[in-house]
N, CA, C and O atoms as a CHARMM CRD file, in Angstrom:
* protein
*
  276
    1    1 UNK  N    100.77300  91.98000 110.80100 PROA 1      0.00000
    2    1 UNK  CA   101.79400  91.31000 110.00600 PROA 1      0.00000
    3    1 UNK  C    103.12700  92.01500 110.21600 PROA 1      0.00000
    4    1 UNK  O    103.29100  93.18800 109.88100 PROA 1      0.00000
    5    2 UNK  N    104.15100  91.21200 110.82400 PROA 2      0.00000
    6    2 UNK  CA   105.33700  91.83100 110.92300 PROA 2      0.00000
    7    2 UNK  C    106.33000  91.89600 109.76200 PROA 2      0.00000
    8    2 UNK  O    106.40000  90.81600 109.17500 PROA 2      0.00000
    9    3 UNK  N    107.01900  92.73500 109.32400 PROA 3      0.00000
   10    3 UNK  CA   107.48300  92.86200 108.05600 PROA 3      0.00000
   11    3 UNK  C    109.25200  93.06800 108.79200 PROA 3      0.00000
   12    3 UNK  O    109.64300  93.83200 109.67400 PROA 3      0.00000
   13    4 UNK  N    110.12200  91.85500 107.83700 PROA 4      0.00000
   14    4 UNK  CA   111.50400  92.22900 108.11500 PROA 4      0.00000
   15    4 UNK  C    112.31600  93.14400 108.60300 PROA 4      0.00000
   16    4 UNK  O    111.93300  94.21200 108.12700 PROA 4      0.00000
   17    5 UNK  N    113.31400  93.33600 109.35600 PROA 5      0.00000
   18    5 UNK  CA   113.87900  94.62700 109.67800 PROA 5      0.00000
   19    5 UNK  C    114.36400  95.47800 108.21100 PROA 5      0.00000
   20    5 UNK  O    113.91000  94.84900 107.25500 PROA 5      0.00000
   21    6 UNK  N    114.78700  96.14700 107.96100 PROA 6      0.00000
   22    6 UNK  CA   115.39700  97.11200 106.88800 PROA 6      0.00000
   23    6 UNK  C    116.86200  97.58800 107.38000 PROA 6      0.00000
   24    6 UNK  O    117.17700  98.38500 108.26400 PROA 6      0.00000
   25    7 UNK  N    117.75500  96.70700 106.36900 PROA 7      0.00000
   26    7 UNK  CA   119.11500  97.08700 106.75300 PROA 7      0.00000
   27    7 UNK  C    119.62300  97.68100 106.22100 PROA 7      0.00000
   28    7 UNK  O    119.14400  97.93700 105.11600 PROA 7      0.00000
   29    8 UNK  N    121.01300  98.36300 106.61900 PROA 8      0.00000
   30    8 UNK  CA   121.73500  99.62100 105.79900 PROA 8      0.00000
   31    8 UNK  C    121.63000  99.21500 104.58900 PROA 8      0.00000
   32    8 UNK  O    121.20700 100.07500 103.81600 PROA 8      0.00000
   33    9 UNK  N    121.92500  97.94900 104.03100 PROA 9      0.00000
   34    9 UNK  CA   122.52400  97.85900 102.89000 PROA 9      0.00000
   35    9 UNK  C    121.20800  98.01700 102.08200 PROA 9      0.00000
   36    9 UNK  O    121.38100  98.81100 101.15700 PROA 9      0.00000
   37   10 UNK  N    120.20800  97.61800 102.12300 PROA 10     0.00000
   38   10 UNK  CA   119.15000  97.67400 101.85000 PROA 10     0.00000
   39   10 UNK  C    118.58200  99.20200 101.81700 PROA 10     0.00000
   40   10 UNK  O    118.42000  99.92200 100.83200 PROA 10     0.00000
   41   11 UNK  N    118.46400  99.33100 102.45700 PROA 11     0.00000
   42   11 UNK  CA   118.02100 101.15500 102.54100 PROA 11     0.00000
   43   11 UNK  C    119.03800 102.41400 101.61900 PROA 11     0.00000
   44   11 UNK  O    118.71200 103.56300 101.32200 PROA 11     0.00000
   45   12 UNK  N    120.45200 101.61700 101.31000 PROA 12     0.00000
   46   12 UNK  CA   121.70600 102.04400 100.40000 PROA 12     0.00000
   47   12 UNK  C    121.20500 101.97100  99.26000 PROA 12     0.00000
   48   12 UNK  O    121.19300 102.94600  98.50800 PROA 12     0.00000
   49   13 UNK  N    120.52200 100.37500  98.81700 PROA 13     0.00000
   50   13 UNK  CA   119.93200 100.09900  97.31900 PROA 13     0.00000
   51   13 UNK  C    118.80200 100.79000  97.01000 PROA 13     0.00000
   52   13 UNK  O    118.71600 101.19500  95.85100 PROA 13     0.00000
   53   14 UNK  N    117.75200 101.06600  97.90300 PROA 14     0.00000
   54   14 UNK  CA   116.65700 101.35800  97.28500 PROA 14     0.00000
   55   14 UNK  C    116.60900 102.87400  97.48200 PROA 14     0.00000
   56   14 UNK  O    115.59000 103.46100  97.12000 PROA 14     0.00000
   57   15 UNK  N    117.78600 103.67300  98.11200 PROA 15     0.00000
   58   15 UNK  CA   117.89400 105.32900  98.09700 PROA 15     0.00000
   59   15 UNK  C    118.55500 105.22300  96.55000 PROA 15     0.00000
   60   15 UNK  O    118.12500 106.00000  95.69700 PROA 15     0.00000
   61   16 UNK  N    119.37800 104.46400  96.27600 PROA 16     0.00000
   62   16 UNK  CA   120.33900 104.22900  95.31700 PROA 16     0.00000
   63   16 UNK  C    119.33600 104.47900  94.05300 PROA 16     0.00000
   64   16 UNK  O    119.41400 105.42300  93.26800 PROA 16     0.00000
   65   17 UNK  N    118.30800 103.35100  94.02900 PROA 17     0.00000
   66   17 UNK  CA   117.48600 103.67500  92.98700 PROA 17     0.00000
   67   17 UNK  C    116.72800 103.96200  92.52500 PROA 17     0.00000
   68   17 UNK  O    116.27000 103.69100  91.41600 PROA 17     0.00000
   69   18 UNK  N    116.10900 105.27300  94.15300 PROA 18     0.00000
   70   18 UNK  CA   115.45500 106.09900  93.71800 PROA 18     0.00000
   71   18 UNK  C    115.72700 107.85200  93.09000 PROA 18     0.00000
   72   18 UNK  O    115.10000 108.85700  92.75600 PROA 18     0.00000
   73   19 UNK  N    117.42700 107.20000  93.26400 PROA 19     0.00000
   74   19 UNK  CA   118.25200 108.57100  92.41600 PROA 19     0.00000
   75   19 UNK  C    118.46700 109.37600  93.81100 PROA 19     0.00000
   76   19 UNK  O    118.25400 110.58500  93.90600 PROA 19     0.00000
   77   20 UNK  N    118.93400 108.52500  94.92500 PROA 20     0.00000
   78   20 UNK  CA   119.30200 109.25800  96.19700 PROA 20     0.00000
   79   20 UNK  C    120.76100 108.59400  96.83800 PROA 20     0.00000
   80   20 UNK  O    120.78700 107.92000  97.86700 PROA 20     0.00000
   81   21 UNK  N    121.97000 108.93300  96.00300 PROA 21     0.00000
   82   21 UNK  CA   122.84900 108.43600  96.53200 PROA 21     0.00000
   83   21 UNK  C    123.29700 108.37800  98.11600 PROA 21     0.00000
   84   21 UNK  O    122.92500 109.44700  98.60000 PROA 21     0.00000
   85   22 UNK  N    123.72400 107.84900  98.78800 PROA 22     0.00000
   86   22 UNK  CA   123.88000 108.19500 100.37900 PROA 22     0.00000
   87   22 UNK  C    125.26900 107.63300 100.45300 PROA 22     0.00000
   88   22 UNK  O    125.67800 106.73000  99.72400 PROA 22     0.00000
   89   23 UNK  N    126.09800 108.35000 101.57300 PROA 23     0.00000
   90   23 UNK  CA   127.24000 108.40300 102.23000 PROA 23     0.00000
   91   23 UNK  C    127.33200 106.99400 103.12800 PROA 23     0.00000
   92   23 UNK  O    126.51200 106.76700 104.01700 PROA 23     0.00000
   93   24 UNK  N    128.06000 106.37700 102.90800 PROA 24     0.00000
   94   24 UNK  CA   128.32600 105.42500 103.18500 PROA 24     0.00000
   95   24 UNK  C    127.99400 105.30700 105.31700 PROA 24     0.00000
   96   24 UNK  O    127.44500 104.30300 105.77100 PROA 24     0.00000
   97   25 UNK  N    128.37100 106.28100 106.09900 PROA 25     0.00000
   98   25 UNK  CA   127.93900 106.55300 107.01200 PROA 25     0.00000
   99   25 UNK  C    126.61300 106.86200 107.45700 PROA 25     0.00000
  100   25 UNK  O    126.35500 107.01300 108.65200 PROA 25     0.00000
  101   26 UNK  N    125.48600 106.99400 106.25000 PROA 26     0.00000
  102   26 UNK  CA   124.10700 107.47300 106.43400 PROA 26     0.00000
  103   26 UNK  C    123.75100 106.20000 106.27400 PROA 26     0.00000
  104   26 UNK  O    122.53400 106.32400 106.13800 PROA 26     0.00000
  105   27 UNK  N    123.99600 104.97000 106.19100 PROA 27     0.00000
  106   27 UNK  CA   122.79600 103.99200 106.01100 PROA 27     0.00000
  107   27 UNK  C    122.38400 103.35300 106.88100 PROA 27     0.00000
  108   27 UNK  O    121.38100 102.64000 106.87900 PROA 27     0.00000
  109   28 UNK  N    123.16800 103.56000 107.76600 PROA 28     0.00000
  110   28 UNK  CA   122.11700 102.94700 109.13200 PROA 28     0.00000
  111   28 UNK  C    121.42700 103.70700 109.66300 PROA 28     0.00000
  112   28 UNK  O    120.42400 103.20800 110.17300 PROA 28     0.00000
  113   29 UNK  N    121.61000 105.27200 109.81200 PROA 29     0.00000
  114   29 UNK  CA   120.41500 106.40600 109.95800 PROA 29     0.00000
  115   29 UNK  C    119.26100 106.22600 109.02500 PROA 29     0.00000
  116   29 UNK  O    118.19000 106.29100 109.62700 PROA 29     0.00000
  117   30 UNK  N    119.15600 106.02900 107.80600 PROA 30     0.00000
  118   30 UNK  CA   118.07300 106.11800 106.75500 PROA 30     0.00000
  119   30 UNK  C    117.32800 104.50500 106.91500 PROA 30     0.00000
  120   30 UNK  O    116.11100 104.32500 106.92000 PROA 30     0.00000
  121   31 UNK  N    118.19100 103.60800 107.01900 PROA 31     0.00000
  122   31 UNK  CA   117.57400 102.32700 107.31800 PROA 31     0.00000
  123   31 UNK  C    116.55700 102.57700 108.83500 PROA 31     0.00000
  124   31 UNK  O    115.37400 102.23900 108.86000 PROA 31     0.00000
  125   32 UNK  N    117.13900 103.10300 109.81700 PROA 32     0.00000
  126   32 UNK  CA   116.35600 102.83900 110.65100 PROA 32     0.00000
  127   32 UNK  C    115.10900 104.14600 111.00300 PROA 32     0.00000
  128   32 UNK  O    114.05000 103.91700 111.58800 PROA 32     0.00000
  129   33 UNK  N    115.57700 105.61300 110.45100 PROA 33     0.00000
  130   33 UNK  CA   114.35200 106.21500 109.62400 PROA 33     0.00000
  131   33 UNK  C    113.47500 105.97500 109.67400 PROA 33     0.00000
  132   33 UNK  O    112.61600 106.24900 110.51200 PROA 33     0.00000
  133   34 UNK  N    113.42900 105.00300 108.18900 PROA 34     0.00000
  134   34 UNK  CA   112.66400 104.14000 107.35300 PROA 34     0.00000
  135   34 UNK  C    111.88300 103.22300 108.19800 PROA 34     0.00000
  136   34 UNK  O    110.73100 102.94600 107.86500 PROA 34     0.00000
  137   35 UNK  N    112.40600 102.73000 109.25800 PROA 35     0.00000
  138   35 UNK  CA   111.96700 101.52200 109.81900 PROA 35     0.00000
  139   35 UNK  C    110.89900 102.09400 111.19400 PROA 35     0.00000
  140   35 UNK  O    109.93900 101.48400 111.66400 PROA 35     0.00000
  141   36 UNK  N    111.26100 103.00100 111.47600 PROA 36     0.00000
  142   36 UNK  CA   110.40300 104.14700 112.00200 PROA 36     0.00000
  143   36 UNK  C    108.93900 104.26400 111.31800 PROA 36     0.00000
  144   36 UNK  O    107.88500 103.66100 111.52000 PROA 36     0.00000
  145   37 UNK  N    109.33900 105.35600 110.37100 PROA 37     0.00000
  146   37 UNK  CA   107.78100 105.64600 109.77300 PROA 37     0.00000
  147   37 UNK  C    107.21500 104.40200 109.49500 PROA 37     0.00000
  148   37 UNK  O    106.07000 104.13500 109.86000 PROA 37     0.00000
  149   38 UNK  N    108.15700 103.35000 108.67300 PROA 38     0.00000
  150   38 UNK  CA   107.14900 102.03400 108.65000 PROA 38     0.00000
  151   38 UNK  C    106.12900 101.62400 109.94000 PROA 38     0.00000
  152   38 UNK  O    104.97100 101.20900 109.97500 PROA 38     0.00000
  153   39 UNK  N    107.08300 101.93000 110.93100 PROA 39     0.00000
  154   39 UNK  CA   106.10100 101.73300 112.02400 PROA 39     0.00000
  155   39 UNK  C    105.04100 101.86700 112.41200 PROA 39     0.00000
  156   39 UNK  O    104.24800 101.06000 112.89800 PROA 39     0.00000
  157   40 UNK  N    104.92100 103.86100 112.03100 PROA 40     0.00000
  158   40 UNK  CA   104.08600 104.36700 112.64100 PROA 40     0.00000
  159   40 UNK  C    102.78800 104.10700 111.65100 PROA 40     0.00000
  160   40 UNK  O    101.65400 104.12400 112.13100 PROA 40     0.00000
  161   41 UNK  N    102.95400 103.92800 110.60600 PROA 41     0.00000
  162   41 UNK  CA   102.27100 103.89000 109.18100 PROA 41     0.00000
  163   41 UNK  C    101.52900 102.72700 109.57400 PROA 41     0.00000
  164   41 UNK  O    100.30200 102.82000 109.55400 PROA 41     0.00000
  165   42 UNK  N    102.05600 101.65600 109.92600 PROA 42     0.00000
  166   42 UNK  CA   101.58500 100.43400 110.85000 PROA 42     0.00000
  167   42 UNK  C    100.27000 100.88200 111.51500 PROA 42     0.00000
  168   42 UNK  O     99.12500 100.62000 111.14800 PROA 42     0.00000
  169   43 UNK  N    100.68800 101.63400 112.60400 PROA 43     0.00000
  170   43 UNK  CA    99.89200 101.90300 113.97800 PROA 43     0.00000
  171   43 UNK  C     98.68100 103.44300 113.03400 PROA 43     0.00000
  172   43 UNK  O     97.71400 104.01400 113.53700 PROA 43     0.00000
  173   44 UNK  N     98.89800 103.51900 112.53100 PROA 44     0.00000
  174   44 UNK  CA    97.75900 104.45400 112.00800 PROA 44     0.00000
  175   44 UNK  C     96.63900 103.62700 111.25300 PROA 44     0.00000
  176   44 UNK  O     95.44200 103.87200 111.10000 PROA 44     0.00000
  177   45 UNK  N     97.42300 102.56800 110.83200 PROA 45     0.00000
  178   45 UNK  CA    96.66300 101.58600 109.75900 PROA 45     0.00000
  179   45 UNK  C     95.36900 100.86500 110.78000 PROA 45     0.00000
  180   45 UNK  O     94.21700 100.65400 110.39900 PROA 45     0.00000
  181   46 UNK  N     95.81200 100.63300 111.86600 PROA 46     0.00000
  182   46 UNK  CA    94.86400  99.95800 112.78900 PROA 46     0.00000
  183   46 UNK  C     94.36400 100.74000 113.13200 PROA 46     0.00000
  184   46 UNK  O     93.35700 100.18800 113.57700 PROA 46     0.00000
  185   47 UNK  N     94.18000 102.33400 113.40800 PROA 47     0.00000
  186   47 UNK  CA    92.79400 102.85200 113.74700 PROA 47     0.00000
  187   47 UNK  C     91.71800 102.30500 113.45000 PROA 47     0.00000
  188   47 UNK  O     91.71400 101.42900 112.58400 PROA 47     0.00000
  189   48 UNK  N     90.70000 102.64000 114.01300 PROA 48     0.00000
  190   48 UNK  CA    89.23100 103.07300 113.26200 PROA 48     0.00000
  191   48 UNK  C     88.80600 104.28200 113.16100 PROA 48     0.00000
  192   48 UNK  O     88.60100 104.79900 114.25900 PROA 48     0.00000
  193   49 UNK  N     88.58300 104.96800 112.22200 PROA 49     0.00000
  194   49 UNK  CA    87.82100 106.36000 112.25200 PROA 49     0.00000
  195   49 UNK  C     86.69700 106.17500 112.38900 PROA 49     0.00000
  196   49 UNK  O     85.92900 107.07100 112.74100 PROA 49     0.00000
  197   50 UNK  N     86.26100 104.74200 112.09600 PROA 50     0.00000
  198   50 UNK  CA    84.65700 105.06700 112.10900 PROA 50     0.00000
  199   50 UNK  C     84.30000 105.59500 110.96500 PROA 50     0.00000
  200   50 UNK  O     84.66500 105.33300 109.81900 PROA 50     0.00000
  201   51 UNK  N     83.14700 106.78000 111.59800 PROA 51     0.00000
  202   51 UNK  CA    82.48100 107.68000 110.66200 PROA 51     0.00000
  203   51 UNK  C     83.01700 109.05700 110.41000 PROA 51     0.00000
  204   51 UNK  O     82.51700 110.04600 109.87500 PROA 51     0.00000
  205   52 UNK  N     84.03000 108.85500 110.88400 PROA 52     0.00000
  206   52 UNK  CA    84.93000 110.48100 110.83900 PROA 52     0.00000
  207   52 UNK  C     85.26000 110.84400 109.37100 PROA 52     0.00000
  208   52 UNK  O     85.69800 110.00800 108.58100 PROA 52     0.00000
  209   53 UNK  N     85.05800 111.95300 109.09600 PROA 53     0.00000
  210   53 UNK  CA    84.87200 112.79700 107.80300 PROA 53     0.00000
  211   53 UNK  C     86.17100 113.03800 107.27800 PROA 53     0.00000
  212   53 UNK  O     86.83200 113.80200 107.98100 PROA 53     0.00000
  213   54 UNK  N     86.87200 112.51600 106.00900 PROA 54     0.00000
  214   54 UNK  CA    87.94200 113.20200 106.03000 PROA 54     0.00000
  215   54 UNK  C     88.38600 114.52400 105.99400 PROA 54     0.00000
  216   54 UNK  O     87.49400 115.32600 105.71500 PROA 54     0.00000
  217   55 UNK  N     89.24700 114.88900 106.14600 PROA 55     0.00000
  218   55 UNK  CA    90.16100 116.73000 106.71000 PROA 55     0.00000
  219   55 UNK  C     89.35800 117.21200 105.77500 PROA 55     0.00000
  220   55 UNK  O     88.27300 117.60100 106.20600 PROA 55     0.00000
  221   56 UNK  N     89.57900 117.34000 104.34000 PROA 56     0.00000
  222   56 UNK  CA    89.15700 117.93200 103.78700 PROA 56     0.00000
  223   56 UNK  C     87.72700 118.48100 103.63400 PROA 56     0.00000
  224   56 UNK  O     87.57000 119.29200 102.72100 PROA 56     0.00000
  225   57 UNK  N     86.81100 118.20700 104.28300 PROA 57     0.00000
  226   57 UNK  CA    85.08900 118.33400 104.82900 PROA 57     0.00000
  227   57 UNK  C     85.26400 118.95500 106.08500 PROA 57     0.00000
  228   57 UNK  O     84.31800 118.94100 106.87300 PROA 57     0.00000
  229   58 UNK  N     86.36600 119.51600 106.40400 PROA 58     0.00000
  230   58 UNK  CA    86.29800 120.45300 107.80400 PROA 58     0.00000
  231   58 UNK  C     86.40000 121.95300 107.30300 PROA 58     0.00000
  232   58 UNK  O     87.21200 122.24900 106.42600 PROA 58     0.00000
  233   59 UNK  N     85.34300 123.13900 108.02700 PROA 59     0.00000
  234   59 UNK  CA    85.68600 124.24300 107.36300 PROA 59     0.00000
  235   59 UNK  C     85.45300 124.74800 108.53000 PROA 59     0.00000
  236   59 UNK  O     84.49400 124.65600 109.29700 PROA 59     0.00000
  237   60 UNK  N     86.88900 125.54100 108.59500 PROA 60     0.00000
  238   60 UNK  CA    87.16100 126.11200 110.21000 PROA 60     0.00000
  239   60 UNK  C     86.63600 127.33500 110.05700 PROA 60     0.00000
  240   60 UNK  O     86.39900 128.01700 109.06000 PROA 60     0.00000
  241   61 UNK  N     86.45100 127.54700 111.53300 PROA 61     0.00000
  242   61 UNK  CA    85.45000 129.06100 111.80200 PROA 61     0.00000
  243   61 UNK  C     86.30700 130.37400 111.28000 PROA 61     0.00000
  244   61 UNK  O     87.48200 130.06800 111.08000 PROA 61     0.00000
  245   62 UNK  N     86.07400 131.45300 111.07000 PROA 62     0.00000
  246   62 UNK  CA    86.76000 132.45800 110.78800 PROA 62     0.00000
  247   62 UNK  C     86.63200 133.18300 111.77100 PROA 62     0.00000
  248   62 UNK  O     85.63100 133.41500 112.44900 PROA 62     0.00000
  249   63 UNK  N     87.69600 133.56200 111.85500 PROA 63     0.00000
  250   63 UNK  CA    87.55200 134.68900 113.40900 PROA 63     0.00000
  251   63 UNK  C     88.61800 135.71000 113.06200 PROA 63     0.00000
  252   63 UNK  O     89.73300 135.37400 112.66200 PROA 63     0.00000
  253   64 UNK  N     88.10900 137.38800 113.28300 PROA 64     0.00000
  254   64 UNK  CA    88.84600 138.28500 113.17500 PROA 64     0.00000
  255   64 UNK  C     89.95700 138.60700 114.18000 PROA 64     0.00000
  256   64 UNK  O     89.68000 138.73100 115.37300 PROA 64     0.00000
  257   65 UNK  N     91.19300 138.74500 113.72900 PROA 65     0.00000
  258   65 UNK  CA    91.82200 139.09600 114.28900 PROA 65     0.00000
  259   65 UNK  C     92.45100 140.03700 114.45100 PROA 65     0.00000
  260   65 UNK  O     92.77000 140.44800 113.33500 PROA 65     0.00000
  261   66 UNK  N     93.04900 140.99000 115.61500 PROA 66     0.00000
  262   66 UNK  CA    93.65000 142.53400 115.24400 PROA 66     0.00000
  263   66 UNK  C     95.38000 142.67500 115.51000 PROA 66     0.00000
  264   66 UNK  O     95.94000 142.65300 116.60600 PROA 66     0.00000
  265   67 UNK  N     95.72200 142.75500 114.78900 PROA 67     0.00000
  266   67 UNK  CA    97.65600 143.07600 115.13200 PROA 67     0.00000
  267   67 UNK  C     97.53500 144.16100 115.72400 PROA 67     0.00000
  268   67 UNK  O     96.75500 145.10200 115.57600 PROA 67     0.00000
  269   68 UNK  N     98.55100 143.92300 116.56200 PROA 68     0.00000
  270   68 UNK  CA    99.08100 145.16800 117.14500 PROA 68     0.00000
  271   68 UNK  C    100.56200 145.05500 116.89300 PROA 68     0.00000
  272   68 UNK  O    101.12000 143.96400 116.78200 PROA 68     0.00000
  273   69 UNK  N    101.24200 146.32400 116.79900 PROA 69     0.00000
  274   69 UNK  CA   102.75200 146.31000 116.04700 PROA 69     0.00000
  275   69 UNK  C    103.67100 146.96500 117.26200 PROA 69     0.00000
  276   69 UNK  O    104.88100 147.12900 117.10100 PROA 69     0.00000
């Protein structure tokens, strides 16, 4: 499902009211940001993990280590 672009002015209102004023020069950086991670958030969504365990059920090996200074 493709979802609208996100324009400055738009990305102005909703920094606006999440108590994030922005510089009139930042809203096409934060709009397109935004339009970024939307992306990627996208493309993670269509994985499959399958049967993969979430992170938190991983317990990494311990291994000693020695500094040297």
């Amino acid at each position: 499902m493709d979802t609208p672009e996100l324009t400055p002015q738009e990305a102005a209102r909703w920094a606006l009211r999440a108590g994030l004023p922005l510089a009139d020069e930042r809203h096409g950086a934060v709009a397109a940001t935004a339009q970024h991670i939307h992306a990627v958030i996208g493309t993670l969504r269509e994985l499959d993990f399958g049967e993969t365990p979430p992170a938190a059920v991983y317990a990494a090996p311990w291994e000693a280590t020695h500094a040297t200074l």
